[in-house]
C-alpha positions as CSV (number, residue, x, y, z in Angstrom):
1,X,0.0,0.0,0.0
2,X,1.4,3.2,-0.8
3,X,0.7,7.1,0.5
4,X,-1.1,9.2,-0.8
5,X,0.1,12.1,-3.2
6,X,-0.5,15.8,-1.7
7,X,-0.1,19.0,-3.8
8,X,0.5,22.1,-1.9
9,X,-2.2,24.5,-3.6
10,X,-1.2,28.0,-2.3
11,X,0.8,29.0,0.8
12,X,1.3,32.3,2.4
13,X,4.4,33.8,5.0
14,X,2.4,34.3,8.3
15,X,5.8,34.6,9.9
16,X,9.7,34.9,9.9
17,X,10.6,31.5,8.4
18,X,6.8,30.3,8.5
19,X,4.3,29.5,6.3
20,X,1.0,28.4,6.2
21,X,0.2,25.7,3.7
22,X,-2.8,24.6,1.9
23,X,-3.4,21.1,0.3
24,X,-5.7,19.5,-2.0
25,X,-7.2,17.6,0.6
26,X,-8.6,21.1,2.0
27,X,-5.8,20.9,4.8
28,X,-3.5,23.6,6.2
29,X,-0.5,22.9,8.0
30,X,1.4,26.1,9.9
31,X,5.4,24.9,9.8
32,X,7.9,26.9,11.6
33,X,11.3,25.9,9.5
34,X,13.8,27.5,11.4
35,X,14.3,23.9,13.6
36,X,16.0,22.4,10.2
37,X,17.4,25.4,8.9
38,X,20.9,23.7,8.4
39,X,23.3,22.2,6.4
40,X,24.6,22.8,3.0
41,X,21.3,23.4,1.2
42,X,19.0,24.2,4.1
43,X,21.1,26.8,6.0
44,X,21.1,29.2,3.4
45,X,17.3,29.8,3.9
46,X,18.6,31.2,7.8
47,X,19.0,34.3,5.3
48,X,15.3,35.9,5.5
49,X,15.3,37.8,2.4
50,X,16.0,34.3,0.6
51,X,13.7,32.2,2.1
52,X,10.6,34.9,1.4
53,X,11.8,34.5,-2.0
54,X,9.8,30.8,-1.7
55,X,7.6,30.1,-4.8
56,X,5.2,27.5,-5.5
57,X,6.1,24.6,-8.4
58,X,3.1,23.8,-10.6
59,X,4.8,20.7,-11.6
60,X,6.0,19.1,-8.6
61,X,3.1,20.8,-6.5
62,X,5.3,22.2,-3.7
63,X,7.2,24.9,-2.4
64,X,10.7,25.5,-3.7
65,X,13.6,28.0,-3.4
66,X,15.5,29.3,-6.0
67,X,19.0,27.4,-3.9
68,X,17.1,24.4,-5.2
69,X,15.8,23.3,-1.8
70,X,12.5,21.6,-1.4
71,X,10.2,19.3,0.2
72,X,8.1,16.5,-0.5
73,X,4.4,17.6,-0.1
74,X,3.5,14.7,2.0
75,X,6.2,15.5,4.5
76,X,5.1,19.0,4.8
77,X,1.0,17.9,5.0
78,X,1.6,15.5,8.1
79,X,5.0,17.4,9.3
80,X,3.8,16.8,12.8
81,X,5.0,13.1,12.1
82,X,8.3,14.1,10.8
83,X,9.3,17.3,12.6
84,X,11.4,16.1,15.4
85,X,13.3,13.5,13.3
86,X,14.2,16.4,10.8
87,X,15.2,19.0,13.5
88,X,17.6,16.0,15.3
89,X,19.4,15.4,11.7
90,X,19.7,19.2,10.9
91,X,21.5,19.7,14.2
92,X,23.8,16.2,12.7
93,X,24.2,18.5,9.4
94,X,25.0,21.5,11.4
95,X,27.4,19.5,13.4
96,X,29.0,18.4,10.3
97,X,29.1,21.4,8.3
98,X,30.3,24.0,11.8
């Protein structure tokens, strides 16, 4: 059995490093990003003006940055489920890359 396949619809910045996400399912998520703001491709988003540069892919249905970072929609749609595991390896990529 597989999982189901989210598209992030629209999103808006409620927030410094925040957004608030809409899926097709009708469900919003609120996701504070600055726990896993790390590592070679992540850590650049710590710079504000980037990050609020986030746009919305209409072909892979989520948000993107222009440093190529991304995330799968079904991560961000249940990232209650996924939020501590990510913030424990971004302090590992931090580790790595301090």
């Amino acid at each position: 059995m597989g999982h189901r396949l989210y598209h992030v619809t629209d999103f808006r910045i409620v927030g410094d490093y925040m957004l608030q996400l809409t899926f097709d399912d009708g469900a919003q998520q609120t996701i504070d990003f600055r726990p896993i703001l790390y590592g070679e491709l992540l850590g650049p988003l710590r710079d504000l003006r980037l990050f609020n540069q986030v746009t919305l892919d209409p072909i892979a249905h989520t948000v993107v940055w222009s440093n190529g970072a991304d995330f799968d929609p079904e991560t961000l749609r249940h990232w209650p489920q996924y939020a501590d595991e990510l913030a424990t390896r971004a302090r590992q990529w931090s580790a790595v890359s301090g």
